[in-house]
N, C-alpha and C positions, 0 to 999 in steps of 0.2 A: 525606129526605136521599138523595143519590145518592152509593153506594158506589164506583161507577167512578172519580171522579176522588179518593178517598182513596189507594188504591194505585198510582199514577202516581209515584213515586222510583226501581222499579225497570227501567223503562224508560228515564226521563230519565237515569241510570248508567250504562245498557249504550251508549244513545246518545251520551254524552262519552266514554265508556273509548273507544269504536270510532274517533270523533273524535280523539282523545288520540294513540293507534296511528297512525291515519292523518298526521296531524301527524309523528310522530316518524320514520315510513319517507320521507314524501317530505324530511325534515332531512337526513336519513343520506343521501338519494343525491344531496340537491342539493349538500350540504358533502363528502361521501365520505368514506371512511374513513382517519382519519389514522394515517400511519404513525410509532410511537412512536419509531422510531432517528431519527426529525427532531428532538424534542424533548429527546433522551437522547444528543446529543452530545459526545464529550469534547472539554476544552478544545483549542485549538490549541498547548499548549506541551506537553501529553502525546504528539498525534499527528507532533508536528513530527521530521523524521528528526534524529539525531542528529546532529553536527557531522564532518566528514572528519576523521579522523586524519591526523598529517603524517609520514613517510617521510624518517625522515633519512637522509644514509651510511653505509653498514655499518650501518644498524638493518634490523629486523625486523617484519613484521607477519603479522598473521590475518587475512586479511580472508573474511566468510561472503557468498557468493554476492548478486549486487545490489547490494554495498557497495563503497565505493570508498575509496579513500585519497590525500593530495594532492602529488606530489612536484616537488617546484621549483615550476613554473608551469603544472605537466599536474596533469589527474589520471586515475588508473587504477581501473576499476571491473571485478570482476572477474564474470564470466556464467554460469561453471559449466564441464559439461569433458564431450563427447558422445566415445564412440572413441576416445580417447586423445589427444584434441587440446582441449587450454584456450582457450576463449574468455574474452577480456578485451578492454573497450573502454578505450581512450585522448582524454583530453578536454584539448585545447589553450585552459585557459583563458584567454588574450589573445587570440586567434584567433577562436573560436567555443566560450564554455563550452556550448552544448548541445546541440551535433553529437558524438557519439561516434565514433571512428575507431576499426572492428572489427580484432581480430588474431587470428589460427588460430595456434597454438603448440602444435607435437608436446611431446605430455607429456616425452619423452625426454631432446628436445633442451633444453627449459626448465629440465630438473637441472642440466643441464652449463652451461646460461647463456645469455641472450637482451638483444636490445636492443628496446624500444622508445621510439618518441622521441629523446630526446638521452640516456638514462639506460639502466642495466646492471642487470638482474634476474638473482638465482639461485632456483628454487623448489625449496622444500623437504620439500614434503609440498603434494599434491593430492587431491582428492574433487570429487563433485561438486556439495556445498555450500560447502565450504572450500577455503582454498589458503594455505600459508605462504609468503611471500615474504620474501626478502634483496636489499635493494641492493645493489649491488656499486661 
């Protein structure tokens, strides 16, 4: 009897594991590596931005920097405040809702009262994430 070919399982092993490997690396880079935040998205009613608030007469708001608020048929989104000057965009929505129309407004002058658009703002408090606004 010849012994040689009794022990032949632990070659035929080593030769599919290496097979096996080879297989799995060329998978991985033909498919690539998936990125799990594609699979791990949240819904769109989580990410959806919240609704404008409306701005009535003599009310009041908070609005936190990026956010806007909707008054009459504008709406005003407010940017932040570099040197003492607030930036806020104004959106003509009948006109162009997604063109924004930039305003420089001295922090100063904006306590004592400002106009944009057809409407009358007082601010009541600034930063440069926040801003409290008063219609007037």
């Amino acid at each position: 009897m010849n012994d040689f070919d009794k022990n032949n399982w632990l070659p035929t092993f080593f030769l599919v594991a290496c097979g096996l490997f080879f297989f799995g690396c060329v998978w991985y880079l033909w498919v690539g590596a998936l990125n799990p935040d594609y699979h791990w998205q949240p819904s769109p009613a989580v990410t959806a931005e919240p609704a404008d608030r409306i701005l009535e007469q003599r009310g009041r708001i908070l609005l936190a920097k990026d956010h806007g608020a909707r008054v009459g048929d504008s709406r005003i989104v407010y940017r932040g405040s570099r040197s003492g000057i607030l930036h806020m965009d104004l959106y003509i929505l009948q006109l162009d809702p997604h063109f924004g129309y930039p305003h420089r407004i001295d922090a100063d002058q904006a306590r004592k009262g400002f106009r944009m658009g057809e409407h009358f703002f007082q601010v009541l408090a600034a930063s440069d994430g926040k801003i409290s606004l008063k219609r007037l």
